[in-house]
mmCIF file of the N, C-alpha and C atoms, coordinates in Angstrom:
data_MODEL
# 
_entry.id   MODEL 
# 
loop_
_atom_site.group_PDB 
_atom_site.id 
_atom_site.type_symbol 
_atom_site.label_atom_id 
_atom_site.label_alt_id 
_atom_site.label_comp_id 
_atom_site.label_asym_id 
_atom_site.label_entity_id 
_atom_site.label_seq_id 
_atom_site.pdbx_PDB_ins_code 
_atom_site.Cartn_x 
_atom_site.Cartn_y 
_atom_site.Cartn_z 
_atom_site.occupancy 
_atom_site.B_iso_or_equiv 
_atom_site.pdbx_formal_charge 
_atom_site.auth_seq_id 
_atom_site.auth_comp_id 
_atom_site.auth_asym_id 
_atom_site.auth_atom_id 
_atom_site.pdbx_PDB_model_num 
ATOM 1   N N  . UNK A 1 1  ? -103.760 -41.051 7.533   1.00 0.00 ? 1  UNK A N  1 
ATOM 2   C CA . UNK A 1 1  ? -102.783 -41.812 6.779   1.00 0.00 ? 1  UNK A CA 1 
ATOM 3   C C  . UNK A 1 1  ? -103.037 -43.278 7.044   1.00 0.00 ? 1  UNK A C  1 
ATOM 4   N N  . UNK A 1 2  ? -102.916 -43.798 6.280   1.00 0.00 ? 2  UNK A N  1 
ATOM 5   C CA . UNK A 1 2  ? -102.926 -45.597 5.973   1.00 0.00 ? 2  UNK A CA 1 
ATOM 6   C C  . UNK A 1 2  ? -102.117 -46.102 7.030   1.00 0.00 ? 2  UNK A C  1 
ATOM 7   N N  . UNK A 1 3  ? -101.171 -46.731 6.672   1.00 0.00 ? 3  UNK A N  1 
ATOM 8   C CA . UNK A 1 3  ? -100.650 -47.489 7.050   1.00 0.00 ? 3  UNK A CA 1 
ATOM 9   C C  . UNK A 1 3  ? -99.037  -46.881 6.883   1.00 0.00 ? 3  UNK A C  1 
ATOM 10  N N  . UNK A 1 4  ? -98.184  -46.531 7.509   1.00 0.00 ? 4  UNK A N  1 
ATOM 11  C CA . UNK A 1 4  ? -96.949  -45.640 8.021   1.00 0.00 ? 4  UNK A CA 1 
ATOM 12  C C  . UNK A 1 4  ? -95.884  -46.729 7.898   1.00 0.00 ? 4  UNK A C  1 
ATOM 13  N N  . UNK A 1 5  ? -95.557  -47.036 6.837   1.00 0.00 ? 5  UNK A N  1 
ATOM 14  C CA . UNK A 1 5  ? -94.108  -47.433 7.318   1.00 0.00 ? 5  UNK A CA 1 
ATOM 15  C C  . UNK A 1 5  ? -92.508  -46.526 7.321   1.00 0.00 ? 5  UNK A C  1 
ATOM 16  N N  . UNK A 1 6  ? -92.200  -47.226 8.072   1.00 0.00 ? 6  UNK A N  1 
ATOM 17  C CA . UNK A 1 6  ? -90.627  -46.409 8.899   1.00 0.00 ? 6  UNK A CA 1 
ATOM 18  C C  . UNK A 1 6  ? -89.656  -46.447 7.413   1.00 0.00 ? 6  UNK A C  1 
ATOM 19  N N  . UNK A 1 7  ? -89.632  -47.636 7.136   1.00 0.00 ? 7  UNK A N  1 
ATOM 20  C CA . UNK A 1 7  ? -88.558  -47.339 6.221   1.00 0.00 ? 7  UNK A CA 1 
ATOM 21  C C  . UNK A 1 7  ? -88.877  -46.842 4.684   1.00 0.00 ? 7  UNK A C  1 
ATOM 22  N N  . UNK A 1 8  ? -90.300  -46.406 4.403   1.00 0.00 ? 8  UNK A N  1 
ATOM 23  C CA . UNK A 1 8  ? -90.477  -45.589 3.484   1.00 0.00 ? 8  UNK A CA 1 
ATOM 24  C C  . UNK A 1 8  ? -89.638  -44.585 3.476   1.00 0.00 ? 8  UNK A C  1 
ATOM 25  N N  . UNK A 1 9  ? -89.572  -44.179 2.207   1.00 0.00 ? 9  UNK A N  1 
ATOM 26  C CA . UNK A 1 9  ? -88.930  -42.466 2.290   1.00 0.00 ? 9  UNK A CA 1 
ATOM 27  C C  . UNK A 1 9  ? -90.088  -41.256 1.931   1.00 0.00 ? 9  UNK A C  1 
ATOM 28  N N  . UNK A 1 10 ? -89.545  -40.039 2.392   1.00 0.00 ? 10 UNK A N  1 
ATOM 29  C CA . UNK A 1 10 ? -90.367  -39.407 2.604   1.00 0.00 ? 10 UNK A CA 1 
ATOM 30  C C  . UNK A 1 10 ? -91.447  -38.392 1.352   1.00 0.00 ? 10 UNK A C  1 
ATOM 31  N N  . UNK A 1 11 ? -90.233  -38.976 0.091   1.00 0.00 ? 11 UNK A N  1 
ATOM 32  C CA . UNK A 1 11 ? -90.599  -38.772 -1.388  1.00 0.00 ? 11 UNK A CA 1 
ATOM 33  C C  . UNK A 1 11 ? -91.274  -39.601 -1.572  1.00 0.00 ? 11 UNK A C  1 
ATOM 34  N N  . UNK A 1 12 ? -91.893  -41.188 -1.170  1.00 0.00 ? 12 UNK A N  1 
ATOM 35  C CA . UNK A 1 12 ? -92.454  -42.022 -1.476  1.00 0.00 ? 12 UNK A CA 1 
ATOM 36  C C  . UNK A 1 12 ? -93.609  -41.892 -0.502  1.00 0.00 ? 12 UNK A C  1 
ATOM 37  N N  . UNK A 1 13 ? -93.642  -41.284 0.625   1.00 0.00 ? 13 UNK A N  1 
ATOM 38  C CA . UNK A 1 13 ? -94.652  -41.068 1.657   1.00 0.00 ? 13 UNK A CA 1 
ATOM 39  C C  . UNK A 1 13 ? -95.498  -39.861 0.547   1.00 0.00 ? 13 UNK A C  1 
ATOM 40  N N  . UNK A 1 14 ? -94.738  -38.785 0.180   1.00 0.00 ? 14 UNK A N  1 
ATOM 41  C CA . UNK A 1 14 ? -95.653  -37.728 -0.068  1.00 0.00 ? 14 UNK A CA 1 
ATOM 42  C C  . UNK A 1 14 ? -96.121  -37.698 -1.421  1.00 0.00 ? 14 UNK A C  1 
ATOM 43  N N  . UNK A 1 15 ? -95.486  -38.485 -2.366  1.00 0.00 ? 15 UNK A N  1 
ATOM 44  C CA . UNK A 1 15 ? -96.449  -39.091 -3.325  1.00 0.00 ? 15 UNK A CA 1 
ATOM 45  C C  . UNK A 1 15 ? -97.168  -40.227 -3.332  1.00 0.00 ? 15 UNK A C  1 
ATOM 46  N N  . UNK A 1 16 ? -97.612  -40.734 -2.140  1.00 0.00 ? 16 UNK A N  1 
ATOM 47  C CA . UNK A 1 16 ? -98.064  -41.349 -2.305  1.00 0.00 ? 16 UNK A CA 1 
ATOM 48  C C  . UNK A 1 16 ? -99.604  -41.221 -1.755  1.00 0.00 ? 16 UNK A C  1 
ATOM 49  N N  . UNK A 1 17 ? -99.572  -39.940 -1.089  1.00 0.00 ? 17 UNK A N  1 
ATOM 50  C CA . UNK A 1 17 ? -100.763 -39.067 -0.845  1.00 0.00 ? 17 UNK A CA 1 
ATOM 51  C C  . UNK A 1 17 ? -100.153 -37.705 -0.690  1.00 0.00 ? 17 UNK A C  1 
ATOM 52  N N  . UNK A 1 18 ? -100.555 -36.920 -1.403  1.00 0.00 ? 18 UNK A N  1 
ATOM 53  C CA . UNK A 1 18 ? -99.953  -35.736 -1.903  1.00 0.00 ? 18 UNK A CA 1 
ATOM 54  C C  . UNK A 1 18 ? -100.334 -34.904 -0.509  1.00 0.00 ? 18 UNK A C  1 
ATOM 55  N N  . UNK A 1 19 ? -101.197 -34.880 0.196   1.00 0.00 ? 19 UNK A N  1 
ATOM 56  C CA . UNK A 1 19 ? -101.842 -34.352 1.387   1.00 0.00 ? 19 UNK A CA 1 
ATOM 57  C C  . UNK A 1 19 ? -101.118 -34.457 2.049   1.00 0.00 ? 19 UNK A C  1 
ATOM 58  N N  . UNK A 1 20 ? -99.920  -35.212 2.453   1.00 0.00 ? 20 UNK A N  1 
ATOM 59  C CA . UNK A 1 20 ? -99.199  -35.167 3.187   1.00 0.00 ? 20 UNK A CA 1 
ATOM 60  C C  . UNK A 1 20 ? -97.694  -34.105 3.147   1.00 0.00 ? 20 UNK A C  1 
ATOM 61  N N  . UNK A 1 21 ? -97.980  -33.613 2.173   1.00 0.00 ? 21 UNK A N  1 
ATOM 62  C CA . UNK A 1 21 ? -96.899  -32.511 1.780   1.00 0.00 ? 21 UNK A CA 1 
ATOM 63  C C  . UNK A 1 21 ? -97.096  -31.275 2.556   1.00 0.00 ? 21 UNK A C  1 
ATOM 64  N N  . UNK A 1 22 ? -98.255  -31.332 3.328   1.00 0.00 ? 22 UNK A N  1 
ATOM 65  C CA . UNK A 1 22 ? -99.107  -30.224 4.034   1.00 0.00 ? 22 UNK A CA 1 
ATOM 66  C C  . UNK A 1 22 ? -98.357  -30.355 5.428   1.00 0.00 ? 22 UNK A C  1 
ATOM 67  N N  . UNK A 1 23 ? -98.409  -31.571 5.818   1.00 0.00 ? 23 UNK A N  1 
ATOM 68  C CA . UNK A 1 23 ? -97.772  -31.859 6.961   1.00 0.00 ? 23 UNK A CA 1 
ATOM 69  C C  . UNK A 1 23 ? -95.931  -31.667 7.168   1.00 0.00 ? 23 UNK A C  1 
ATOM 70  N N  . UNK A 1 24 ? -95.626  -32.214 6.138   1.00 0.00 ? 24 UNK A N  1 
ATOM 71  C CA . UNK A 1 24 ? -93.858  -32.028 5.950   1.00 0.00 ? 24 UNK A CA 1 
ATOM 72  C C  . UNK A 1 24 ? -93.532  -30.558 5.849   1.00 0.00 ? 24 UNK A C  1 
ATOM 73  N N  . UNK A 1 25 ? -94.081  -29.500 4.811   1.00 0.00 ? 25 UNK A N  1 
ATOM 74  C CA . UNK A 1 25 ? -93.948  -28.690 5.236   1.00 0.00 ? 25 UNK A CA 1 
ATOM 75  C C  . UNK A 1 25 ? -94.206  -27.738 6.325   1.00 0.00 ? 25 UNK A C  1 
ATOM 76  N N  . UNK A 1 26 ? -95.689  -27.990 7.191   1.00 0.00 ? 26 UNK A N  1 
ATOM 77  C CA . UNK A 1 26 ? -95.809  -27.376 8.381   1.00 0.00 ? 26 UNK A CA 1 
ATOM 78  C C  . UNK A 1 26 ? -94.390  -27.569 9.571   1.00 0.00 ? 26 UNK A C  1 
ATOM 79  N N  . UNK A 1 27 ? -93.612  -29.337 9.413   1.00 0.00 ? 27 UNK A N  1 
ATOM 80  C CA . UNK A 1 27 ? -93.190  -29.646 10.154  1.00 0.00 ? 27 UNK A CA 1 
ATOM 81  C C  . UNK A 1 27 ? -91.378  -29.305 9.396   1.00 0.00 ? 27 UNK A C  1 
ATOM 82  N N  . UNK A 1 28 ? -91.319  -29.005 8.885   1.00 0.00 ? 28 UNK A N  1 
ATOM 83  C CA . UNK A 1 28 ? -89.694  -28.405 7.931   1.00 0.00 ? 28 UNK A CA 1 
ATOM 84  C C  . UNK A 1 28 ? -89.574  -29.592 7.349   1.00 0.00 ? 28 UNK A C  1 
ATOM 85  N N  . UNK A 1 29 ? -89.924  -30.824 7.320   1.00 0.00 ? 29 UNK A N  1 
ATOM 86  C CA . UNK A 1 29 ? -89.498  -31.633 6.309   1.00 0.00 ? 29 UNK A CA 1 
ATOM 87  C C  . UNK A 1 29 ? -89.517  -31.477 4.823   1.00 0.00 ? 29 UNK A C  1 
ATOM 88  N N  . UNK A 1 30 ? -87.934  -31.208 4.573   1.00 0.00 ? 30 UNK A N  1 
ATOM 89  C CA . UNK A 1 30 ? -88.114  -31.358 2.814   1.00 0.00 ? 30 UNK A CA 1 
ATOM 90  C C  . UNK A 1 30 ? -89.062  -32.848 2.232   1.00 0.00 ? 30 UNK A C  1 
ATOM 91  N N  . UNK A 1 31 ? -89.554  -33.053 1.496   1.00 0.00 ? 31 UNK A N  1 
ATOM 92  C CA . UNK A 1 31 ? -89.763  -34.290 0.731   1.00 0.00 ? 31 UNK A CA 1 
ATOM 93  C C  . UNK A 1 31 ? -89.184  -34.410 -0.586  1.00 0.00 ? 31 UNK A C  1 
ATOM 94  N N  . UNK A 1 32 ? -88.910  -32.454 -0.953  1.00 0.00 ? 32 UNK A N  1 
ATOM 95  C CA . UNK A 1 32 ? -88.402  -32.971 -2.414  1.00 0.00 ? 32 UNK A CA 1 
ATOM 96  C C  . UNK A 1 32 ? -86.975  -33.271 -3.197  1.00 0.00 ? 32 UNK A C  1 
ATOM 97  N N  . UNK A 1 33 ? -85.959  -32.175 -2.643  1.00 0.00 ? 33 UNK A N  1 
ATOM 98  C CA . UNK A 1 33 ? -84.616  -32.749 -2.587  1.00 0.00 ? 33 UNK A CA 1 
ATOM 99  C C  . UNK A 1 33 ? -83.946  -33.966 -1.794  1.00 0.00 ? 33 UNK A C  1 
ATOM 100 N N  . UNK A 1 34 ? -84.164  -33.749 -0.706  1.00 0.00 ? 34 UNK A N  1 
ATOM 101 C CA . UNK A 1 34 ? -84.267  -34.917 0.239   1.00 0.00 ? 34 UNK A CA 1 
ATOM 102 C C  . UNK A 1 34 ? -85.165  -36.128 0.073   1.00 0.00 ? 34 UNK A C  1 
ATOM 103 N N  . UNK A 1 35 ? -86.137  -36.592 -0.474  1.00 0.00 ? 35 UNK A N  1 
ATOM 104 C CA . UNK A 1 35 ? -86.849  -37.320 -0.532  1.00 0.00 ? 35 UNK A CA 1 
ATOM 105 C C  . UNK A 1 35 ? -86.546  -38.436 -0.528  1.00 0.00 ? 35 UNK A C  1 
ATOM 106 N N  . UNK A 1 36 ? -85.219  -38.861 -0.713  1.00 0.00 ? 36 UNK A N  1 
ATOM 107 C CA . UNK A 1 36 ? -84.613  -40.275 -0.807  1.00 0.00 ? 36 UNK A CA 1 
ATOM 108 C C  . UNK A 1 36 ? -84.547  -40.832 0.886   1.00 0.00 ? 36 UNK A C  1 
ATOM 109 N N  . UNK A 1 37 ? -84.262  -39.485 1.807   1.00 0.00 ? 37 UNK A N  1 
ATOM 110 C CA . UNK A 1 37 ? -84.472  -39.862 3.220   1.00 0.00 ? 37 UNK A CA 1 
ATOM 111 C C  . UNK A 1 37 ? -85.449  -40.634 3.865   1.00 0.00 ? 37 UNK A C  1 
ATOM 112 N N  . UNK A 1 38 ? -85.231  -41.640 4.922   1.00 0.00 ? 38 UNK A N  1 
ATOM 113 C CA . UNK A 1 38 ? -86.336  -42.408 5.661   1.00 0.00 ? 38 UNK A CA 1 
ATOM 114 C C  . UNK A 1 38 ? -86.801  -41.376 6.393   1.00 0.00 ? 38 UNK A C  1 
ATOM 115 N N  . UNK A 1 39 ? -88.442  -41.807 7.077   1.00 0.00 ? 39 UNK A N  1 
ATOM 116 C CA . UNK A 1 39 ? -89.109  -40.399 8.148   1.00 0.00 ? 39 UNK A CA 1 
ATOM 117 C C  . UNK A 1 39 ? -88.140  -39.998 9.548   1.00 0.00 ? 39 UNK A C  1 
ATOM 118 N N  . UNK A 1 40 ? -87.503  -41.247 9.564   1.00 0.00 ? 40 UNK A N  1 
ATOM 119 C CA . UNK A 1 40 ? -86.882  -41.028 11.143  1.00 0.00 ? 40 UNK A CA 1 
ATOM 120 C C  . UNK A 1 40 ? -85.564  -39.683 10.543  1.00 0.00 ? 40 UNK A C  1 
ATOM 121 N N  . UNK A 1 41 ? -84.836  -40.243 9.314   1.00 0.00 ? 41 UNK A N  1 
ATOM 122 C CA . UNK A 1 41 ? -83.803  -39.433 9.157   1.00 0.00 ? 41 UNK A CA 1 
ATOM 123 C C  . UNK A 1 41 ? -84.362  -37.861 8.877   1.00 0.00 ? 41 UNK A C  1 
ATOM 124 N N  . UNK A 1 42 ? -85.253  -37.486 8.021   1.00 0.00 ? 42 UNK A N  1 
ATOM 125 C CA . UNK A 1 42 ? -85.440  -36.816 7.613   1.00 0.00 ? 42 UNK A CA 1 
ATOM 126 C C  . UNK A 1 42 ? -86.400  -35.632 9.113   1.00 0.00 ? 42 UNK A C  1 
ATOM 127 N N  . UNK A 1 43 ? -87.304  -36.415 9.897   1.00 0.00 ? 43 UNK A N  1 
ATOM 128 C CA . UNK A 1 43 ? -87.822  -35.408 10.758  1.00 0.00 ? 43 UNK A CA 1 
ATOM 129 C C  . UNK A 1 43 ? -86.114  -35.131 11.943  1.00 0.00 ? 43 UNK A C  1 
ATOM 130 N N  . UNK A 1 44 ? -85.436  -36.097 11.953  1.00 0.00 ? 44 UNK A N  1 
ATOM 131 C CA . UNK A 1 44 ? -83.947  -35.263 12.880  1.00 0.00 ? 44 UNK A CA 1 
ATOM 132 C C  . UNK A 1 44 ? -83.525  -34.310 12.117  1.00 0.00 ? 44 UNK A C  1 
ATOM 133 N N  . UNK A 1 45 ? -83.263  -34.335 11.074  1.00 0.00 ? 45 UNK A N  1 
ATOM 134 C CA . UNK A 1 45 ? -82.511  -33.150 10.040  1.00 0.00 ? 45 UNK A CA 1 
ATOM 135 C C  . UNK A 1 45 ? -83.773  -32.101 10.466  1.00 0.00 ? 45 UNK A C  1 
ATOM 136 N N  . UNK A 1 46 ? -84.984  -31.851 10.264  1.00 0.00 ? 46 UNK A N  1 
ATOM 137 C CA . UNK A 1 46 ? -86.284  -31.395 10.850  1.00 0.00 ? 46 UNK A CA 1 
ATOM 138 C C  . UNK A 1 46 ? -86.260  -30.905 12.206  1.00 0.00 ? 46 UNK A C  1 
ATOM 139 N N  . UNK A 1 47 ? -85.472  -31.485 13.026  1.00 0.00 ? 47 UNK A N  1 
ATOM 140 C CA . UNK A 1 47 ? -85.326  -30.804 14.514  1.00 0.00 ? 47 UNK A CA 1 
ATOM 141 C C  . UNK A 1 47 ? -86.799  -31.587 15.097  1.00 0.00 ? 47 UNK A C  1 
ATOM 142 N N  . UNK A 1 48 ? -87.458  -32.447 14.606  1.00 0.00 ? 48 UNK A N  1 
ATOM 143 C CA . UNK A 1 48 ? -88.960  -32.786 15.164  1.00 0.00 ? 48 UNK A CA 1 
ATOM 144 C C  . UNK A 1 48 ? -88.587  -34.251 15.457  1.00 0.00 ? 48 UNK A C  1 
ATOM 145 N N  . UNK A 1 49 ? -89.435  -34.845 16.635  1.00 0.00 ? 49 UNK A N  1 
ATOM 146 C CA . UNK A 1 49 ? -89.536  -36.252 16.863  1.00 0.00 ? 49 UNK A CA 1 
ATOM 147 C C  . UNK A 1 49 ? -90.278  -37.011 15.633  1.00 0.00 ? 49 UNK A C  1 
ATOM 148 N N  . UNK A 1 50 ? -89.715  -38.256 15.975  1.00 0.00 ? 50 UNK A N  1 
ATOM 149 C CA . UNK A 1 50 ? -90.621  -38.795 14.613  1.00 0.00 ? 50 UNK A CA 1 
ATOM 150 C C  . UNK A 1 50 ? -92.459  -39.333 15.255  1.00 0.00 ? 50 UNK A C  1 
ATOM 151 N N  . UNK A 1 51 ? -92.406  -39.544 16.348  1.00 0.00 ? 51 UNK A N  1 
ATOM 152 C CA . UNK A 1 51 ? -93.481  -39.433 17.147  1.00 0.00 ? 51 UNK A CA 1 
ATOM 153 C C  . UNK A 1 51 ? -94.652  -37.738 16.582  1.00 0.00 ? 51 UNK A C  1 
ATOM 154 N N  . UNK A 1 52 ? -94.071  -37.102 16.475  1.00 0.00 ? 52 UNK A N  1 
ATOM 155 C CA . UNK A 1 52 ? -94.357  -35.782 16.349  1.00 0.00 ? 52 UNK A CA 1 
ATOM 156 C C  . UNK A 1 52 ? -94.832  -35.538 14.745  1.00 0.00 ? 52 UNK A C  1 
ATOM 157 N N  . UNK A 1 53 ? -94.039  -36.428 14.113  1.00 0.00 ? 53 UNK A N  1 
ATOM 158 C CA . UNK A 1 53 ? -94.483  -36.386 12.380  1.00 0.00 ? 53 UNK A CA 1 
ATOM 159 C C  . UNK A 1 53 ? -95.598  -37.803 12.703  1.00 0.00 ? 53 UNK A C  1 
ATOM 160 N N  . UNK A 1 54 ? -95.560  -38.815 12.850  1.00 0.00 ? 54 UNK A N  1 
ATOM 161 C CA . UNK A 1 54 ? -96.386  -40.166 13.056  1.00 0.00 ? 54 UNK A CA 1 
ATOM 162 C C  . UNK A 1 54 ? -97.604  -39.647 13.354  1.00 0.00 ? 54 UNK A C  1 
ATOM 163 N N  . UNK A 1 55 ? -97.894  -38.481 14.766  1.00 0.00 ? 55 UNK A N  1 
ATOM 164 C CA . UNK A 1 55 ? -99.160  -38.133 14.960  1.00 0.00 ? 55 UNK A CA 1 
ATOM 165 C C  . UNK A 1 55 ? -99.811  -36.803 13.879  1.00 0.00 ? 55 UNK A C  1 
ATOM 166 N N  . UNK A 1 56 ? -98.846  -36.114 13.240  1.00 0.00 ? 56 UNK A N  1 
ATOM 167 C CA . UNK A 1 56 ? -99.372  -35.273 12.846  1.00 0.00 ? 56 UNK A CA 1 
ATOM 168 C C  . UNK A 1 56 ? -99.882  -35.518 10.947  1.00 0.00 ? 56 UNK A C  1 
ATOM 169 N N  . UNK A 1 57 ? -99.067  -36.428 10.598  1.00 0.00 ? 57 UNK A N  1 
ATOM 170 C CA . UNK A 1 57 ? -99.697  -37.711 9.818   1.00 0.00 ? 57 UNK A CA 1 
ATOM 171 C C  . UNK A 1 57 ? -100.818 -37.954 9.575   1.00 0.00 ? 57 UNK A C  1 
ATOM 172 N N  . UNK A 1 58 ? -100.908 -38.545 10.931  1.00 0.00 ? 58 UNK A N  1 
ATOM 173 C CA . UNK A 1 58 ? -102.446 -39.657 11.310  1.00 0.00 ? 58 UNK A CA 1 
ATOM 174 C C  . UNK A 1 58 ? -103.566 -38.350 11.612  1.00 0.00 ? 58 UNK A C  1 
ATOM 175 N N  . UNK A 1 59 ? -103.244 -37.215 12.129  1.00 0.00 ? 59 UNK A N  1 
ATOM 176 C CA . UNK A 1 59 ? -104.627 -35.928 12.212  1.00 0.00 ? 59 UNK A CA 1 
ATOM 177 C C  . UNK A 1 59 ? -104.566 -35.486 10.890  1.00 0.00 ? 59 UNK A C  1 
ATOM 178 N N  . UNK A 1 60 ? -103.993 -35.570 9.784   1.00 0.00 ? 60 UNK A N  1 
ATOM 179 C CA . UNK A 1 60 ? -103.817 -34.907 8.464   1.00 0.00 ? 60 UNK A CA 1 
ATOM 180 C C  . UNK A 1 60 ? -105.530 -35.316 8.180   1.00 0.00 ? 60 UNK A C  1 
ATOM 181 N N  . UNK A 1 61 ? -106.403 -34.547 8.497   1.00 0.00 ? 61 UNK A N  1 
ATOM 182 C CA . UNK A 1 61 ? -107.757 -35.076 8.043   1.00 0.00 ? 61 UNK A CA 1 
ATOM 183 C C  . UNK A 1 61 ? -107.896 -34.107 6.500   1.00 0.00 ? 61 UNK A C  1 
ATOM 184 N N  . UNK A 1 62 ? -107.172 -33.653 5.808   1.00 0.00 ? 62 UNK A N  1 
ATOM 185 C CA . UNK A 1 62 ? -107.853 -32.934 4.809   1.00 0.00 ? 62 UNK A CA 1 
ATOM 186 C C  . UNK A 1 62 ? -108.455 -34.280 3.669   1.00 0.00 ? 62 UNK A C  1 
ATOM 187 N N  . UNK A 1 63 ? -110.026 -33.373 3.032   1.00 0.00 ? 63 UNK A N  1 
ATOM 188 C CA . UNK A 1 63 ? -110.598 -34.534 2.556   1.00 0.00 ? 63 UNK A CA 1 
ATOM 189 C C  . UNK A 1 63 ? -109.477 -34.797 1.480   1.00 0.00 ? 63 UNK A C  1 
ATOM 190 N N  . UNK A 1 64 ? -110.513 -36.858 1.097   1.00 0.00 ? 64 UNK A N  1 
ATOM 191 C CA . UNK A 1 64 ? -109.386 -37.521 0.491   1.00 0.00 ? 64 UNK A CA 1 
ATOM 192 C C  . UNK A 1 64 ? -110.314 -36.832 -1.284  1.00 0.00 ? 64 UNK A C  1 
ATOM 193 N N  . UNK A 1 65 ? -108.683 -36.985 -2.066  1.00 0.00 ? 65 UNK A N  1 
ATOM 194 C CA . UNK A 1 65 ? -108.961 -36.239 -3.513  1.00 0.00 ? 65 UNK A CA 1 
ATOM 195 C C  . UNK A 1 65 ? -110.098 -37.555 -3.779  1.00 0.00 ? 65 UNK A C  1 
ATOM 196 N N  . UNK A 1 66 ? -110.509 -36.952 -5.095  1.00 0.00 ? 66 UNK A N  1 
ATOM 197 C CA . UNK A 1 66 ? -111.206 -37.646 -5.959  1.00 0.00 ? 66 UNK A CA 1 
ATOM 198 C C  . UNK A 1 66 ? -110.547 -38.695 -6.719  1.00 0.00 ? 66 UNK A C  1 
ATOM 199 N N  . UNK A 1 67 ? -110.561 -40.061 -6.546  1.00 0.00 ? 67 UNK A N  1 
ATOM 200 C CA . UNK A 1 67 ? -110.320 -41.073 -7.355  1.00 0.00 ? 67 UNK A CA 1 
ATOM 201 C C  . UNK A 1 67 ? -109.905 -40.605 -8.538  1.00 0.00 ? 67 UNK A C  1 
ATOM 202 N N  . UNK A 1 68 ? -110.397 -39.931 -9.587  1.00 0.00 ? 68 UNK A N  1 
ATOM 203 C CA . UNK A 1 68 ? -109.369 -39.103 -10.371 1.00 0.00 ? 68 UNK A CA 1 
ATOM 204 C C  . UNK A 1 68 ? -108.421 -38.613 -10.580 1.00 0.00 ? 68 UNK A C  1 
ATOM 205 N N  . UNK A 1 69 ? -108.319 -38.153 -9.438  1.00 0.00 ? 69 UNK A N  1 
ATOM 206 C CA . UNK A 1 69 ? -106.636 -37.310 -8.964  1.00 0.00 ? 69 UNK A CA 1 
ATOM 207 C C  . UNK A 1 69 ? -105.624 -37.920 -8.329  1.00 0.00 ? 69 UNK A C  1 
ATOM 208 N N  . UNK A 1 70 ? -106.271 -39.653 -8.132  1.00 0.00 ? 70 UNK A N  1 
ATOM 209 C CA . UNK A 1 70 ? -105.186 -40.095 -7.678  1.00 0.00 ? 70 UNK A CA 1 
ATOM 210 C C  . UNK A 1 70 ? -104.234 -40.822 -8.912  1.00 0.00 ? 70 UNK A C  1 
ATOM 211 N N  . UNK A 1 71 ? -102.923 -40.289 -9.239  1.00 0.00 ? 71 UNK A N  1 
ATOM 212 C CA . UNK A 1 71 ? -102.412 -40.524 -10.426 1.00 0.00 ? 71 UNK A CA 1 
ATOM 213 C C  . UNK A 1 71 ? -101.329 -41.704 -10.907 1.00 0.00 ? 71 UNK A C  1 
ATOM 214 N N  . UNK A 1 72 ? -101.246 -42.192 -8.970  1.00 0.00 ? 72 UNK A N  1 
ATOM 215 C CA . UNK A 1 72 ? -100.477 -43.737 -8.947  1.00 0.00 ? 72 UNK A CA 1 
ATOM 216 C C  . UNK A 1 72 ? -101.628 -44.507 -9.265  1.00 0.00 ? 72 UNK A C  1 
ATOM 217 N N  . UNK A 1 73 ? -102.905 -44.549 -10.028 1.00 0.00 ? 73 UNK A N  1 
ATOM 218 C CA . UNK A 1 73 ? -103.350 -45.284 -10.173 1.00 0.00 ? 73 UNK A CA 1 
ATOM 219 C C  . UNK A 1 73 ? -104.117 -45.348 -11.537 1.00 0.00 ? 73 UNK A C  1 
ATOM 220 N N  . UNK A 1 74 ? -103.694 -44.143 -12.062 1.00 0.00 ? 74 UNK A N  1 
ATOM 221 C CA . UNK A 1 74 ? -103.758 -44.234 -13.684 1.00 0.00 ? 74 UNK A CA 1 
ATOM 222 C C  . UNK A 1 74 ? -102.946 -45.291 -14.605 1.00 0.00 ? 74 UNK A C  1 
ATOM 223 N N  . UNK A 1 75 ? -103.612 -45.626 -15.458 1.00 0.00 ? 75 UNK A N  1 
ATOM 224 C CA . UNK A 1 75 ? -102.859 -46.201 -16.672 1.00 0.00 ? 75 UNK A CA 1 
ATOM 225 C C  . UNK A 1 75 ? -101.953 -45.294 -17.292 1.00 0.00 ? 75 UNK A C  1 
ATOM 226 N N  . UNK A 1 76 ? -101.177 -46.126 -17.665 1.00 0.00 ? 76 UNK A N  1 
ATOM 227 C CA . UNK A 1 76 ? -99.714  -45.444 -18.690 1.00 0.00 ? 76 UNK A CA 1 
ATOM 228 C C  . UNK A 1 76 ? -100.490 -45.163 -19.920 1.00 0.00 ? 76 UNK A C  1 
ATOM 229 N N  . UNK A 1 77 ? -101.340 -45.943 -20.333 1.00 0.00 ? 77 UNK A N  1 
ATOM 230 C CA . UNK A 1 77 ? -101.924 -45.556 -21.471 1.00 0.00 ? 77 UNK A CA 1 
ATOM 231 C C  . UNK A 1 77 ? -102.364 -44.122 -21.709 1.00 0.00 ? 77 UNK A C  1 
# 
């Protein structure tokens, strides 16, 4: 993962690399009803440290998609 900020939410974390949806769910974090939640709020509701989501984040090595598939970076057109 890039660059982690705290007061992202966790709907904006996991679209913003979809790979990370791998991690929220291993770790019980909703992202999708909940998604309006910050990481700290959302891994307590989770029962997990946020230390515990931060590192498991940063090991998320699955390869990165193809420039294609990344779709925050398509045109509206």
């Amino acid at each position: 993962m890039n660059t982690l900020q705290l007061t992202e939410t966790v709907g904006a974390i996991a679209a913003k690399d979809y790979r990370n949806t791998k991690v929220f769910r291993q770790l019980g974090i909703n992202f999708s009803y909940a998604g309006n939640k910050t990481l700290e709020e959302a891994s307590k509701e989770a029962g997990v440290t946020l230390d515990e989501v931060k590192v498991a984040l940063e090991q998320n090595n699955l390869p990165k998609p193809p420039a294609a598939l990344e779709f925050n970076n398509w045109n509206i057109d």
